[in-house]
C-alpha positions as CSV (number, residue, x, y, z in Angstrom):
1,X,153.3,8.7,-31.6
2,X,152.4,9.8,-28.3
3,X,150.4,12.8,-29.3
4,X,148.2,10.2,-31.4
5,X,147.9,7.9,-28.8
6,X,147.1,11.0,-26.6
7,X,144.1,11.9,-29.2
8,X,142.9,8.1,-29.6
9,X,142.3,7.9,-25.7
10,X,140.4,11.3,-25.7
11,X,138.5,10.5,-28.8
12,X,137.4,7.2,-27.4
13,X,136.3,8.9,-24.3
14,X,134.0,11.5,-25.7
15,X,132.7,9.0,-28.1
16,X,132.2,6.8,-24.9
17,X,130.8,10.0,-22.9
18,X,128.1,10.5,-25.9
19,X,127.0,7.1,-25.9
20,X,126.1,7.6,-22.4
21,X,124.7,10.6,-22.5
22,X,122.5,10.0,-25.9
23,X,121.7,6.0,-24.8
24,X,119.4,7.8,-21.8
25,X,118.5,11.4,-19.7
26,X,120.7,11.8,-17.1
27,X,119.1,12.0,-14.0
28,X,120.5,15.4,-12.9
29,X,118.8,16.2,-15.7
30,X,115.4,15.4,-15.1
31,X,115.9,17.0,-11.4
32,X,117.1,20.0,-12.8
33,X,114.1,20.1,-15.6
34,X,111.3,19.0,-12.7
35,X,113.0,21.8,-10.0
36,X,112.4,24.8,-13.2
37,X,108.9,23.5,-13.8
38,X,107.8,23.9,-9.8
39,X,109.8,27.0,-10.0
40,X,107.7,28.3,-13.4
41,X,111.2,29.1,-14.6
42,X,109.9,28.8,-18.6
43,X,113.5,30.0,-19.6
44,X,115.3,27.0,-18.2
45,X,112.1,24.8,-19.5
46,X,112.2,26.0,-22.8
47,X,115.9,25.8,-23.1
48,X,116.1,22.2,-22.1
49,X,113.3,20.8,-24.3
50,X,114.8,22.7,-26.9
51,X,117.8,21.2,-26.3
52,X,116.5,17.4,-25.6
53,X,116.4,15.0,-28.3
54,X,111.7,13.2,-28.8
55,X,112.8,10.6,-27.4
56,X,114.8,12.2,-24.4
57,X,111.4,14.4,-24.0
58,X,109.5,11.2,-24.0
59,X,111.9,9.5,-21.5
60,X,111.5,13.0,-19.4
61,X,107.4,12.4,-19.5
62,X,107.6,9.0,-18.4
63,X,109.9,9.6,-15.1
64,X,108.3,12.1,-13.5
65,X,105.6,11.6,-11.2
66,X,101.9,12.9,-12.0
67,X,101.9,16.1,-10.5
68,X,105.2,17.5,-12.6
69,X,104.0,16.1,-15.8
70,X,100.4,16.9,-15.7
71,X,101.9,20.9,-14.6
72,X,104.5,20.9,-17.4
73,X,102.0,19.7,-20.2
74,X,99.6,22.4,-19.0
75,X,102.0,24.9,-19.1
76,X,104.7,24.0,-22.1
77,X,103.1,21.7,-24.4
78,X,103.4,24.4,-27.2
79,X,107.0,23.3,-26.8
80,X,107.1,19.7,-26.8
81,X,107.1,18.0,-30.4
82,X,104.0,16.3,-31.0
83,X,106.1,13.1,-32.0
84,X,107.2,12.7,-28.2
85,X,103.6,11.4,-27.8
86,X,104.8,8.7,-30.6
87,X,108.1,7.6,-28.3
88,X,105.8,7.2,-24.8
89,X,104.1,4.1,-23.4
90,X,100.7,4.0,-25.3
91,X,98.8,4.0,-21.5
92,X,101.6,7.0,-20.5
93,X,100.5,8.7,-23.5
94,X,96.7,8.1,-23.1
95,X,97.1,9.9,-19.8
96,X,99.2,12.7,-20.5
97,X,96.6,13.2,-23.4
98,X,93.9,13.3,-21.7
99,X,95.0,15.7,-19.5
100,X,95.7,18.1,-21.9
101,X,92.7,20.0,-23.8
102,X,90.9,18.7,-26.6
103,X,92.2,21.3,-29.1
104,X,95.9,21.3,-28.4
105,X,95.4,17.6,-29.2
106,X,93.8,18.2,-32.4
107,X,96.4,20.7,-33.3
108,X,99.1,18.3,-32.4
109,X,97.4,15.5,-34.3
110,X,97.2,17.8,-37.1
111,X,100.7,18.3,-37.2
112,X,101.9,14.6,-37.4
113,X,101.5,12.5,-40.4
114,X,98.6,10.2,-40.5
115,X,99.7,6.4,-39.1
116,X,101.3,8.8,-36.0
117,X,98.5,10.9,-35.7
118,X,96.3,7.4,-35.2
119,X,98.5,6.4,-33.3
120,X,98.0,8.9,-30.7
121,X,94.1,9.2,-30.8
122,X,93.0,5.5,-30.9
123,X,93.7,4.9,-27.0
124,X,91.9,7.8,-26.0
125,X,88.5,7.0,-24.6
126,X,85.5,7.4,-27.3
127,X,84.1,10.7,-25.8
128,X,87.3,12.3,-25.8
129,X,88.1,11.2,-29.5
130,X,85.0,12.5,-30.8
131,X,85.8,16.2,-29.2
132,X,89.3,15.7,-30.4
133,X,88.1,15.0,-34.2
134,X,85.3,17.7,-34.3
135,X,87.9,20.4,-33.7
136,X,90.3,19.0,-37.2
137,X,90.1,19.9,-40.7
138,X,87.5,18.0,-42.8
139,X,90.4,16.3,-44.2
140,X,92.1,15.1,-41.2
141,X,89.0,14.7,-39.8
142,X,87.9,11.9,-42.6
143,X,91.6,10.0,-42.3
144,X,91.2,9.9,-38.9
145,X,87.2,8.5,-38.8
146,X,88.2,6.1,-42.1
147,X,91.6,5.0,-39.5
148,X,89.6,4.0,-36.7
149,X,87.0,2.2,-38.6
150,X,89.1,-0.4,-39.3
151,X,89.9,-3.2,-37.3
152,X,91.9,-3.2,-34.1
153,X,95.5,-4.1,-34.7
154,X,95.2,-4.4,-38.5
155,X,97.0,-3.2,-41.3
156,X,94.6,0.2,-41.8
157,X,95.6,1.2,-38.5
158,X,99.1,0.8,-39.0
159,X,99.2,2.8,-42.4
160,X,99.9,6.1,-43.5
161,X,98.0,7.6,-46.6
162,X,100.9,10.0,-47.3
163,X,102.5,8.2,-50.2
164,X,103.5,8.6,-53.7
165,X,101.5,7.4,-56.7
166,X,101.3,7.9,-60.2
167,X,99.8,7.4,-63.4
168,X,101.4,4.2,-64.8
169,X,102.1,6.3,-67.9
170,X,104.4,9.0,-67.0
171,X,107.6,8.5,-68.1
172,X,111.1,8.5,-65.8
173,X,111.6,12.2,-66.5
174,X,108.2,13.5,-65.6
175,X,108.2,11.3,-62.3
176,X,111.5,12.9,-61.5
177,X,110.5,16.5,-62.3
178,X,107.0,15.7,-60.2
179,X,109.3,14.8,-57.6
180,X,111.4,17.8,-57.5
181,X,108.3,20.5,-57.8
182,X,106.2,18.9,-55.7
183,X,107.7,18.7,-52.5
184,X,105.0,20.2,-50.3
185,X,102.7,17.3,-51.2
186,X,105.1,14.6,-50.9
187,X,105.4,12.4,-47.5
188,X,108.9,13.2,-45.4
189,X,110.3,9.6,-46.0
190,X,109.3,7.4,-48.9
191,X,111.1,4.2,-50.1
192,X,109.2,3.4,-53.1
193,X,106.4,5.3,-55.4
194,X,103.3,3.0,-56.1
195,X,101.7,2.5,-60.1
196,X,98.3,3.1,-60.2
197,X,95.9,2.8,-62.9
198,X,92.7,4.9,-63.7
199,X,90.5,3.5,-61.1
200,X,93.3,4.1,-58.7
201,X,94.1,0.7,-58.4
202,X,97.7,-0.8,-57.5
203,X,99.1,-1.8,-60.9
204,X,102.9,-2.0,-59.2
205,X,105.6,-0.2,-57.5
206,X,109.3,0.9,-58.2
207,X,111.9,1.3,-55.5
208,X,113.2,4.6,-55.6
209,X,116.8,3.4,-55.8
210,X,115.7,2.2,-59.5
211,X,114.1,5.3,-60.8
212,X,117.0,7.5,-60.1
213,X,119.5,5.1,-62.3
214,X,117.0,4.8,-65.0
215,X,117.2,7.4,-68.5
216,X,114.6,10.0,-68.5
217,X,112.6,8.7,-71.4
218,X,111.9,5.3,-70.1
219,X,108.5,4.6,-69.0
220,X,107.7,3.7,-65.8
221,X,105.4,1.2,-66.3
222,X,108.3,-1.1,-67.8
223,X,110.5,-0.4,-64.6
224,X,108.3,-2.0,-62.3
225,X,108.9,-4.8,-59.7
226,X,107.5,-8.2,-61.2
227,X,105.9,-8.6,-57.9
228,X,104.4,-6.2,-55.5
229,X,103.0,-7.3,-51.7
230,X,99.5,-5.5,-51.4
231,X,98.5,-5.9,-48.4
232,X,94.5,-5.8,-47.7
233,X,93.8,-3.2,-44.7
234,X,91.7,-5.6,-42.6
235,X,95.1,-7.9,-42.2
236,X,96.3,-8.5,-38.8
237,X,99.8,-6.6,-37.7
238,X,101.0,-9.0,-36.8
239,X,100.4,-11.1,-39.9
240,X,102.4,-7.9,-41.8
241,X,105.7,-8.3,-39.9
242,X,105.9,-11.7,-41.4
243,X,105.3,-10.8,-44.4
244,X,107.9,-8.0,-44.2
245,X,110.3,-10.2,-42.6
246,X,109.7,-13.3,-45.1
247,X,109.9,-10.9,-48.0
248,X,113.1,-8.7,-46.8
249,X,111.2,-5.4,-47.9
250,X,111.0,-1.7,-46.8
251,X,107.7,-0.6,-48.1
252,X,104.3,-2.3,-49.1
253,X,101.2,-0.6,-50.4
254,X,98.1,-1.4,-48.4
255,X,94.7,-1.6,-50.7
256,X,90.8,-1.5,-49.5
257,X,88.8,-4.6,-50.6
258,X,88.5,-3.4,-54.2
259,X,92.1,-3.1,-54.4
260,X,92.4,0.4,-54.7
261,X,95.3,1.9,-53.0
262,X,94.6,3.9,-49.7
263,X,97.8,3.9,-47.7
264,X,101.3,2.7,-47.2
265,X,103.3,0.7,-44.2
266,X,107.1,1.7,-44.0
267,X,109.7,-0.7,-42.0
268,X,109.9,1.9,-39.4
269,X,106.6,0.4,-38.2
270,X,107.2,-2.5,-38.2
271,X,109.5,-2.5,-36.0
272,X,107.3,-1.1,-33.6
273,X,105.1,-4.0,-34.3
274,X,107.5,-6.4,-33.7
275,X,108.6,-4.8,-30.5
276,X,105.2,-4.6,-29.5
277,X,104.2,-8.1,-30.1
278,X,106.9,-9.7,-28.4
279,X,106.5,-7.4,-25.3
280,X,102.4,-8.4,-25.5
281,X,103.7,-12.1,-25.7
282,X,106.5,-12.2,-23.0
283,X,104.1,-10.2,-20.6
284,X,100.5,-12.2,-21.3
285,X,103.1,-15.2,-20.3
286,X,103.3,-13.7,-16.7
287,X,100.0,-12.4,-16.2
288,X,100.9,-8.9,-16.7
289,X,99.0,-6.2,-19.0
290,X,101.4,-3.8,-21.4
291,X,101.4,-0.5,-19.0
292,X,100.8,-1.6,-16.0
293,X,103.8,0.5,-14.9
294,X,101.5,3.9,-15.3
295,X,98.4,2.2,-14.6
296,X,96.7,2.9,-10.9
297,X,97.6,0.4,-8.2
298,X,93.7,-0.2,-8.0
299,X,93.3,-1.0,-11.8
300,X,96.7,-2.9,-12.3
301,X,95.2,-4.9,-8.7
302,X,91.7,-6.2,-10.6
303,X,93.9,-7.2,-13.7
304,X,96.2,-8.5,-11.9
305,X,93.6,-10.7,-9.6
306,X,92.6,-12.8,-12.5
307,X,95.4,-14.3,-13.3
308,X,96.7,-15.3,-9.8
309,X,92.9,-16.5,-8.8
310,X,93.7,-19.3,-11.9
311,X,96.9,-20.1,-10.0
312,X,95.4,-20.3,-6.8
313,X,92.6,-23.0,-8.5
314,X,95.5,-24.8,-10.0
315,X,97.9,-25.0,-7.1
316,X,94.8,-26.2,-5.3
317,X,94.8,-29.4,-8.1
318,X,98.3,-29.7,-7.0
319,X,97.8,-29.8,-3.6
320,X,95.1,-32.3,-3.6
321,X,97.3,-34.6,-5.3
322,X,99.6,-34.4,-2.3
323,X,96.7,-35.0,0.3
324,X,96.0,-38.6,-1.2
325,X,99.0,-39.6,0.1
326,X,99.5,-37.9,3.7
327,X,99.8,-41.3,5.2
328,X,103.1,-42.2,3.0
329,X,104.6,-38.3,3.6
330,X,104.1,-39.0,7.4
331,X,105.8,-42.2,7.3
332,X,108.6,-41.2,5.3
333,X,109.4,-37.5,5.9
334,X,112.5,-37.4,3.1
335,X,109.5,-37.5,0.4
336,X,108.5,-34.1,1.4
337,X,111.7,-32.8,1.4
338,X,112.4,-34.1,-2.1
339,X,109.0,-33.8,-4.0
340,X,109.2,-30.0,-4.7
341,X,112.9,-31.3,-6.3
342,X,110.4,-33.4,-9.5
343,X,107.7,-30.9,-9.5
344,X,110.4,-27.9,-10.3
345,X,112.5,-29.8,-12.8
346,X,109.5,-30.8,-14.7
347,X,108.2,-26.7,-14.4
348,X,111.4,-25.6,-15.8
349,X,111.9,-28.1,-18.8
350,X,108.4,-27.8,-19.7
351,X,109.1,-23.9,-19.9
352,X,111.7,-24.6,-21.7
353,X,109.9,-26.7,-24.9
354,X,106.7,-23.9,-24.2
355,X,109.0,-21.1,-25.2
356,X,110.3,-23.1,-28.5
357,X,107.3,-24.0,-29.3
358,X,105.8,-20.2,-28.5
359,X,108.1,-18.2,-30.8
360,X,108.3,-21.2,-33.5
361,X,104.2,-20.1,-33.3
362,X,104.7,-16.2,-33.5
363,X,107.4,-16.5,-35.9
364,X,105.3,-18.9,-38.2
365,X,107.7,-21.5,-38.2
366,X,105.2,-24.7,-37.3
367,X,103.1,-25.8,-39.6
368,X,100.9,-29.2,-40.2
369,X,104.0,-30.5,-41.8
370,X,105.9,-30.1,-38.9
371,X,103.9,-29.4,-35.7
372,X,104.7,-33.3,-34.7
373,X,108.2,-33.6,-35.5
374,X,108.7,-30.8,-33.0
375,X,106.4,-32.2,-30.1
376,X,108.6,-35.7,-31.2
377,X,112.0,-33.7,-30.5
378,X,110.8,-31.9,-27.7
379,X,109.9,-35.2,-25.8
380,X,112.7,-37.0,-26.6
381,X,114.7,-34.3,-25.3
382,X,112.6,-34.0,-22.0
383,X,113.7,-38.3,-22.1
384,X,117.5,-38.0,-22.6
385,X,117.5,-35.0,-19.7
386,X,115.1,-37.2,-17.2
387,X,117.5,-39.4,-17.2
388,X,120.8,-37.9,-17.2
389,X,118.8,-35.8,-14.5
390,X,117.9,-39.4,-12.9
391,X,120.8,-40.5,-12.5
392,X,122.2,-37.3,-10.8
393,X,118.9,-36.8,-8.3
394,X,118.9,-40.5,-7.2
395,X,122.5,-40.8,-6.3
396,X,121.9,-37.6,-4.3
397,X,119.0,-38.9,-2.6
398,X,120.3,-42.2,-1.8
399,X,123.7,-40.9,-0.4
400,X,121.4,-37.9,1.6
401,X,118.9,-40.2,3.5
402,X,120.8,-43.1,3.0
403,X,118.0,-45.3,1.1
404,X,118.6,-46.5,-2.5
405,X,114.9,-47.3,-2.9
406,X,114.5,-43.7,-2.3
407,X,117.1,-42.9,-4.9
408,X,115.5,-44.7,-7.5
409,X,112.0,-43.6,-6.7
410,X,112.8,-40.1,-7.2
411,X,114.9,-41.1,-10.5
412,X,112.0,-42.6,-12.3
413,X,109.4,-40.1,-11.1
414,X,112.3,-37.2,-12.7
415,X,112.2,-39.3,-15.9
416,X,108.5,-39.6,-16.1
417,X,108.2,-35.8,-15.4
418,X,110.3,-34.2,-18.1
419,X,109.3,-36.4,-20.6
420,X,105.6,-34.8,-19.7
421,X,107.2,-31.9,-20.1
422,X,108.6,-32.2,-23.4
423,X,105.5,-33.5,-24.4
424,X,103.0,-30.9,-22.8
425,X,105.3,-27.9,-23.2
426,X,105.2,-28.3,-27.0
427,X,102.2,-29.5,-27.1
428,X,99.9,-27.1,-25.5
429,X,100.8,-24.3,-27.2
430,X,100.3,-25.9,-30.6
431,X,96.6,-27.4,-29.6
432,X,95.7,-23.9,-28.0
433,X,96.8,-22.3,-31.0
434,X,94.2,-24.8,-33.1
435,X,91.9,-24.2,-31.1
436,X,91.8,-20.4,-31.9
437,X,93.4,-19.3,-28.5
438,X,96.4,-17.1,-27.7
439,X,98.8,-19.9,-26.5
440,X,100.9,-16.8,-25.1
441,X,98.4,-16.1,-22.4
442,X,97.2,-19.7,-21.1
443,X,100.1,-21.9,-21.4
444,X,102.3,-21.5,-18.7
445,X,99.4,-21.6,-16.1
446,X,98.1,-25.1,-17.7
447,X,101.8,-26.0,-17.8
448,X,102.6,-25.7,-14.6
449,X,99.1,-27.7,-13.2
450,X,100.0,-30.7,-15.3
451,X,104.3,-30.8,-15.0
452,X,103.0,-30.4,-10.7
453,X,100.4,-33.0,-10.8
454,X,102.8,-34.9,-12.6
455,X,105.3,-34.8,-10.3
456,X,103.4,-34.7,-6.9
457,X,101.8,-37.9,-8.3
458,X,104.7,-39.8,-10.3
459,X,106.8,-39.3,-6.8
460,X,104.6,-39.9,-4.1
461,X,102.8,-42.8,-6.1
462,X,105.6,-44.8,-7.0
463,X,106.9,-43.8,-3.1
464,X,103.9,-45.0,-2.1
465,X,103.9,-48.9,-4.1
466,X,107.8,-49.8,-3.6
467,X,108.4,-48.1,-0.4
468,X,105.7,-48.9,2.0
């Protein structure tokens, strides 16, 4: 017993020693891989990148400083996979791109299937692009021109045309025999194969899972799924992951506006576009542009600028409200004190019913059936916490500076102030979001003026009529 015991423990520690060393790159690691490049010791280069899982490469890329990775892609990018680009910040990647020569780019992209490949050249600036494509195969060359003439962020961007298709038909044994001879042609990873008819339209699709259990002589056009999810290549990315999510699939065909099938989206990515899109929104919230952590200081600076020059406007709103009543702040001190008490309560609480309301938005959840029911619960809820909040802040107050007038003031201005927040943080998402507008990128900032202005006033007004 103690010999197994003996074995559990050591087996739980190398499976715990794995999981660190495969969750990230050790950091002795990097030094040791950043000392062999500034030594030019391509032995202990090319051993460690050999060694190195993509995405270990692409976490090596992304914490070195410029010098070392602009030196090791000019002298080893033979050796890195041209899916480490794939794994990398898209403004990381831009960068180490551009550094590198426009026909080791086009040999890389050449190398990767076609929704990577993309993936890699649509950040890079025109000019560079253009030199990039020249030096690819007509064929490549074609996928990548017909790639980035669609929309920004939209489904033809996202796809891959390495798929399989086939005559609707061919029978279960020649699909399977097609499968097995024609491996060169046929993409690495594939969930379903795609029916198409004549004109090469979509006529259906069957999960591989289904064609292997099926006999030989059945024909494939009576194995297909009663319903397929085409999905046009002009749709919105973002508008996809719903549909992938909502419909619990793997695969979807993507067809050009005569329905013909070009091109395939896998789950793998979506994911990325889920990822993506929630980073976008959680960032836009704060002001702050995806890869600003490899952006220059000077660019990230005039981004940046923006954003805090709205703030600056609107704190100025807030701070007028203040000045009209100076005379009651001088006579009664404790309202100065306690004022920045309503204002944050009312920030938080609205941010609280914004970020409901944001991802109910992004997830597709609200809808004109049920935009109001939420603004309803939301304010109701900002009403039961303003006054268990009341209660709370106004026997504070009163017991502090000794004043039960000044207990209740502050009590009524914290109910009036969440239940403007219950109302404004659910609502002004939803009205930006009618309007057309990202309610990701403006809400917090018009948030924060009104829950302030709110408070300033609600506080200092009612301060103002019962105390003086």
């Amino acid at each position: 017993m103690g010999d197994v015991a003996e074995q559990e423990k050591e087996l739980m520690a190398n499976s715990s020693q794995s999981e660190e060393i495969y969750t990230h790159l050790p950091d002795e690691q990097i030094k040791e891989i950043v000392e062999a490049v500034r030594a030019q010791d391509s032995d202990t280069v090319h051993a460690v990148l050999d060694e190195i899982s993509i995405a270990d490469t692409a976490e090596l890329l992304s914490k070195i400083n410029t010098d070392d990775r602009n030196e090791l892609l000019s002298m080893y990018s033979e050796a890195l996979d041209p899916e480490t680009f794939t794994e990398m910040d898209q403004e990381l990647s831009r960068k180490s791109l551009s550094a590198m020569p426009a026909d080791r780019v086009a040999e890389m992209i050449s190398d990767l299937e076609t929704d990577d490949a993309l993936l890699l050249i649509e950040p890079l600036d025109e000019d560079f692009q253009k030199e990039i494509i020249e030096k690819l195969s007509a064929q490549t060359r074609l996928v990548m021109e017909e790639g980035l003439s669609f929309p920004e962020d939209s489904a033809g961007r996202l796809m891959r045309r390495e798929m399989v298709s086939i005559p609707e038909f061919w029978t279960v044994g020649k699909t399977l025999d097609y499968l097995r001879t024609a491996t060169e042609e046929l993409p690495e990873d594939f969930f379903d194969i795609f029916i198409i008819n004549p004109l090469h339209h979509l006529a259906g699709e069957i999960p591989l899972s289904r064609l292997v259990r099926a006999k030989r002589s059945e024909k494939i056009k009576e194995l297909t799924l009663d319903e397929t999810h085409p999905i046009p290549a002009t749709m919105d990315q973002e508008q996809v992951a719903h549909m992938f999510r909502r419909e619990n699939i793997v695969s979807a065909p993507v067809v050009d506006d005569a329905g013909r099938l070009i091109g395939v989206i896998t789950i793998d990515d979506i994911i990325d576009v889920i990822d993506e899109e929630a980073q976008e929104d959680f960032l836009r919230m704060a002001g702050v542009d995806q890869g600003d952590l490899y952006r220059a200081a000077i660019s990230t600076s005039s981004l940046r600028f923006r954003w805090l020059f709205i703030n600056l406007l609107t704190a100025i709103v807030a701070s007028s409200v203040i000045s009209l009543f100076d005379a009651a702040i001088e006579q009664v001190v404790a309202l100065a004190i306690l004022m920045p008490i309503v204002a944050s309560m009312g920030g938080n609480a609205g941010t609280q019913a914004l970020t409901v309301a944001v991802r109910a938005l992004a997830t597709k959840e609200l809808s004109g059936t049920n935009t109001w029911r939420i603004v309803w619960k939301e304010t109701i809820v900002g009403a039961i916490n303003g006054v268990l909040f009341a209660v709370l802040t106004g026997a504070l107050a009163a017991f502090w500076f000794q004043s039960t007038m000044l207990g209740i003031v502050i009590a009524m201005a914290m109910v009036i102030n969440l239940i403007v927040a219950g109302v404004f943080g659910a609502g002004i998402p939803l009205t930006l979001h009618r309007m057309g507008s990202d309610p990701a990128v403006s809400s917090t900032v018009l948030l924060t003026t009104v829950t302030d202005v709110i408070g300033f006033l609600s506080f200092l007004g009612l301060a103002a009529l019962l105390m003086l």
